[in-house]
N, C-alpha and C positions, 0 to 999 in steps of 0.2 A: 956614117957610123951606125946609124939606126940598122937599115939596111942589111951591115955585115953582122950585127950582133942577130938577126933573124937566121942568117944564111949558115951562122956558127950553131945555134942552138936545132936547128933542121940535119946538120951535120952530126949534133952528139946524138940526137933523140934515131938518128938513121944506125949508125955502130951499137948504140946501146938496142935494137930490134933485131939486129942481125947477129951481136954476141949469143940470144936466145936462140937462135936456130932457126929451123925452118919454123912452118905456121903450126900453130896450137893444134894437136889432135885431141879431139873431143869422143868420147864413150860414154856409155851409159846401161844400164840395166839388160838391155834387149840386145845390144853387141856384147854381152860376154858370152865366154869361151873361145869368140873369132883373135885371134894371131893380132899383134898389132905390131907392126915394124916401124921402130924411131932410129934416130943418128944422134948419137951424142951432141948433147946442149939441146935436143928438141924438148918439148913440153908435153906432154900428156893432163889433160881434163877428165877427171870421173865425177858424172854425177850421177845419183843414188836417191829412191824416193827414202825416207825416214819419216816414220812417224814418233817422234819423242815422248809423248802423252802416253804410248805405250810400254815406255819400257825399253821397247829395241834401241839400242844403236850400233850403227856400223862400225867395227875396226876392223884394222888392215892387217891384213897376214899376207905369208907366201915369204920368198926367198927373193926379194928382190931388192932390200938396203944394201947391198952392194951396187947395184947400178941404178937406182932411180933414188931421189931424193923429194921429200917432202916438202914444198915450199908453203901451200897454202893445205888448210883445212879448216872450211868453213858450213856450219850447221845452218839453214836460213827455216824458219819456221812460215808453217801455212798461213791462211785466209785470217785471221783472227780470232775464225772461231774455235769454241775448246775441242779439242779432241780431230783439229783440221791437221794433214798429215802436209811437212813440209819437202828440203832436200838438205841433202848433205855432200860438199863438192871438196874436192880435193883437184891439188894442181901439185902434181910429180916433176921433176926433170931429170935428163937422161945426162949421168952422169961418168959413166965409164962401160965399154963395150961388156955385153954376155946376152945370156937367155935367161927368165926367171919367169916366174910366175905370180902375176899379184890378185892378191886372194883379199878378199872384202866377207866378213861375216855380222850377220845380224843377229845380238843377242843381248841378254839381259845381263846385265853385271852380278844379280846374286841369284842366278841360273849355276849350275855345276855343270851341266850339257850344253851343246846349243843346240837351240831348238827355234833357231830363227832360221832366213834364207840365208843361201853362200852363193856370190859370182866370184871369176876370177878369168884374168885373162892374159893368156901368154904373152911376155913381152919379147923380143928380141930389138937389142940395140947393137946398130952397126957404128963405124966409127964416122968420124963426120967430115 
C-alpha cells in the first residue's frame, strides 16, 4: 500500500508538471528586445534588477493581457544594507496563441514622465 500510494503521488506531481508546459524560459535585463517564442501553457520568468530605496519601481505595460497572464510578482530586496539595490521577478503564462509585446518600465509613482529605464521583449505564442 505504501508503495502505490508513492507511485500515485509521483503520477499527480508528473500531469500537474506537464499541464505547465514545456520548461520555464527565463529573461532578464540584458535579453530584451530579443524575440522570445512560447507555446501555449509555457511559462515565462523576468527578472529585473530594482532598486526600491530609490523610488523606481518596475510596471508592466505593452499589449500582452490577452495572451500571457500574471501568475507570480515578486519584489526580493538586496544585501541588508540601506540603500542595497535588490530584484523584481515576475512569472507570466502563455495563455492563448498571438504576438504582443511586453514592456517593463522603471518609474516613480509621483513622476508625471518616466524618467526611469524601459525593456520589453517581443512575445510570440504558438499553440501547443
Amino acid at each position: 500500500m505504501r508503495a502505490g500510494g508513492v507511485v500515485l503521488l509521483a503520477m499527480v506531481l508528473a500531469v500537474r508538471a506537464c499541464s505547465r508546459g514545456a520548461a520555464m524560459i527565463e529573461v532578464n535585463e540584458a535579453g530584451a528586445g530579443r524575440p522570445v517564442t512560447m507555446t501555449v501553457g509555457q511559462r515565462i520568468r523576468v527578472t529585473l534588477a530594482e532598486n526600491r530605496t530609490t523610488g523606481y519601481r518596475w510596471q508592466v505595460g505593452g499589449d500582452c493581457a490577452g495572451i500571457l497572464a500574471v501568475e507570480e510578482d515578486q519584489a526580493t530586496p538586496g544585501s541588508g544594507q540601506p540603500g542595497a539595490g535588490g530584484t523584481r521577478m515576475w512569472v507570466f503564462a502563455a495563455k492563448a496563441e498571438g504576438k504582443c509585446v511586453l514592456r517593463f518600465e522603471s518609474a516613480r509613482a509621483w513622476e508625471e514622465t518616466a524618467t526611469g529605464r524601459m525593456v520589453s521583449f517581443p512575445v510570440t505564442v504558438k499553440g501547443g
